[in-house]
C-alpha positions as CSV (number, residue, x, y, z in Angstrom):
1,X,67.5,-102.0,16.1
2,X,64.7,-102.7,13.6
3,X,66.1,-106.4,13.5
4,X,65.2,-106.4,16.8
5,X,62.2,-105.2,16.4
6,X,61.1,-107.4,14.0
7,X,62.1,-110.4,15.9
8,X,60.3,-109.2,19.4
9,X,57.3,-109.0,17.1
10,X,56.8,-112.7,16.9
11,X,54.1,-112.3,19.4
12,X,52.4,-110.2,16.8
13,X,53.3,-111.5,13.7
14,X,51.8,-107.9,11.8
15,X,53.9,-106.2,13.3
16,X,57.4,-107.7,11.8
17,X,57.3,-106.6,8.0
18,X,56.4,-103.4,9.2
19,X,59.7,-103.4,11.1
20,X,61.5,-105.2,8.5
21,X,60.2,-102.6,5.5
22,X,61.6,-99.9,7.9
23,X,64.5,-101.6,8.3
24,X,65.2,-102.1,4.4
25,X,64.9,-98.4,4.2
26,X,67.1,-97.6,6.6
27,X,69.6,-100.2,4.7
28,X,69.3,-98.8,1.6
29,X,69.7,-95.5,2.6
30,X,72.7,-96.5,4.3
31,X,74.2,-98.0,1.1
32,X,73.7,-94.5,-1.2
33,X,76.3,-92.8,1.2
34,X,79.6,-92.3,-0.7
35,X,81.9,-94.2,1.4
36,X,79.4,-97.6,2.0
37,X,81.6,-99.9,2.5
38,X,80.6,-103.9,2.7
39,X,79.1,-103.9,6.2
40,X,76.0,-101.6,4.8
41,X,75.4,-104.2,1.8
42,X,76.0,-106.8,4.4
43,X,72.8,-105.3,6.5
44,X,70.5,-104.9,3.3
45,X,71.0,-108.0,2.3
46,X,70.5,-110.0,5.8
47,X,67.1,-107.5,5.5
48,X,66.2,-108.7,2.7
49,X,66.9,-111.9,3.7
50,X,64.7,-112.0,6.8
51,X,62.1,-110.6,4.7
52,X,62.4,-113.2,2.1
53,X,61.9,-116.0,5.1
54,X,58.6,-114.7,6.2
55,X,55.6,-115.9,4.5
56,X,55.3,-114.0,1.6
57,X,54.0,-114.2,-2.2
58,X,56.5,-116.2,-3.7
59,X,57.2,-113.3,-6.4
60,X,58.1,-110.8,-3.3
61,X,60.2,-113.4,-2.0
62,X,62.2,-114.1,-4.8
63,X,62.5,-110.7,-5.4
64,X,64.3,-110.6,-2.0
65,X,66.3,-113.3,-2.5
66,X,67.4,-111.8,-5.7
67,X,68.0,-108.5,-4.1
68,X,69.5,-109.8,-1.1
69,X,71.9,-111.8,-3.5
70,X,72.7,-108.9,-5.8
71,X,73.8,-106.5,-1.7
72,X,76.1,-109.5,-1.0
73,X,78.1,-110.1,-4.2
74,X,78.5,-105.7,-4.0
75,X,79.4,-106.4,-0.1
76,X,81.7,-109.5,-1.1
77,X,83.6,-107.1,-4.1
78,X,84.7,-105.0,-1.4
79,X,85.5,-108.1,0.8
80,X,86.1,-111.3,-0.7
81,X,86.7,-112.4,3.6
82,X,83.5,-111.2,4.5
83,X,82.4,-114.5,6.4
84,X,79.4,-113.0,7.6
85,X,78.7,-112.4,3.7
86,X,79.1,-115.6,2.5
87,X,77.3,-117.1,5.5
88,X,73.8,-114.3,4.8
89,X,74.9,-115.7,0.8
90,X,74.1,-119.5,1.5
91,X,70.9,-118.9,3.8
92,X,69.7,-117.0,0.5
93,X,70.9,-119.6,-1.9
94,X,69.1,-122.0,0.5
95,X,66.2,-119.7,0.2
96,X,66.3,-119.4,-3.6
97,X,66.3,-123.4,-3.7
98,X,63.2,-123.8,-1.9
99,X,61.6,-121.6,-4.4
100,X,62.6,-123.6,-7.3
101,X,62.5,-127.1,-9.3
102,X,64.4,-129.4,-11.4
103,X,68.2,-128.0,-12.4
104,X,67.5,-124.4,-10.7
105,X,66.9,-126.3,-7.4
106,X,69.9,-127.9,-7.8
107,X,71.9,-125.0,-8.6
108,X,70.9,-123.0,-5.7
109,X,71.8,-126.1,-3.4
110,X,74.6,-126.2,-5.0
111,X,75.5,-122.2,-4.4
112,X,74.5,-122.4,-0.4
113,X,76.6,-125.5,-0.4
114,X,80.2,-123.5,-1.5
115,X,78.5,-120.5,0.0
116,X,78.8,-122.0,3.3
117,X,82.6,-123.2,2.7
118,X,83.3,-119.8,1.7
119,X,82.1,-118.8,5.3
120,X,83.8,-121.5,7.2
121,X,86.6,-121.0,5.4
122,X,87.3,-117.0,6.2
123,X,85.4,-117.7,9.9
124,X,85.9,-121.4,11.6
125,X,83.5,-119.7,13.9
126,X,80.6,-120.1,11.9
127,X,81.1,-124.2,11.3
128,X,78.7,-125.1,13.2
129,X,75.7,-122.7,11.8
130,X,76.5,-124.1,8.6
131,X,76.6,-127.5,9.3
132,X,72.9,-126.8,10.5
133,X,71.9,-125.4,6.8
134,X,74.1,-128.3,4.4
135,X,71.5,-131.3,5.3
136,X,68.7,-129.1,3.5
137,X,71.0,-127.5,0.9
138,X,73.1,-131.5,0.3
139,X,69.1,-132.4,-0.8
140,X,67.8,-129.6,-2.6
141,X,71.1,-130.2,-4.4
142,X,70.1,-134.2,-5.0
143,X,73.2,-134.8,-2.8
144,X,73.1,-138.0,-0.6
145,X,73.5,-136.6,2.9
């Protein structure tokens, strides 16, 4: 709901962190319960994720992108087929590249690029969103496209 929130808020662009740092409560709340399973790291790392594409300081946003990395490899030890996971994992990568130079750029092009076969590979569904993302990760990666 506070996705929603966020995203309805475009119209007043102040009022989406707020929404979004609600949000990232909620989600980590949700992932101290004993029996979190991958779905709740799944959320609070998509949260930190849509945090991490606003415009931000680039320390806050690296420290979402690391964050949001960190929720999906706990989400992706409880399910290595998590599609979704590995789909949230590459838009981060992607993220992560944007923020870097030289052989980190590279390496986080890289990571959104086998990030993004991950996902197509447990979900055929999700083909097509990632053949929107591997342009931009194929040249942060100094791939030809």
């Amino acid at each position: 709901l506070k996705w929603v929130q966020a995203s309805s808020s475009h119209r007043q662009p102040t009022q989406a962190p707020a929404a979004l740092r609600s949000a990232l409560s909620e989600a980590k709340h949700a992932t101290r319960v004993p029996r979190c399973g991958p779905e709740e790291w799944q959320v609070l790392a998509e949260t930190h994720l849509r945090l991490a594409q606003l415009a931000l300081p680039v320390r806050v946003k690296q420290q979402h992108v690391q964050d949001g990395v960190a929720a999906l490899q706990r989400a992706l030890t409880l399910n290595p087929q998590l599609a979704s996971g590995h789909f949230s994992l590459a838009q981060l990568y992607l993220q992560r590249a944007e923020g870097e130079q030289g052989a980190e750029r590279r390496e986080a092009g890289l990571q959104a690029l086998a990030a993004c076969q991950q996902a197509v590979r447990h979900d055929a569904g999700l083909s097509r969103r990632c053949a929107e993302l591997q342009p931009r990760a194929r040249q942060l990666a100094g791939e030809a496209p």
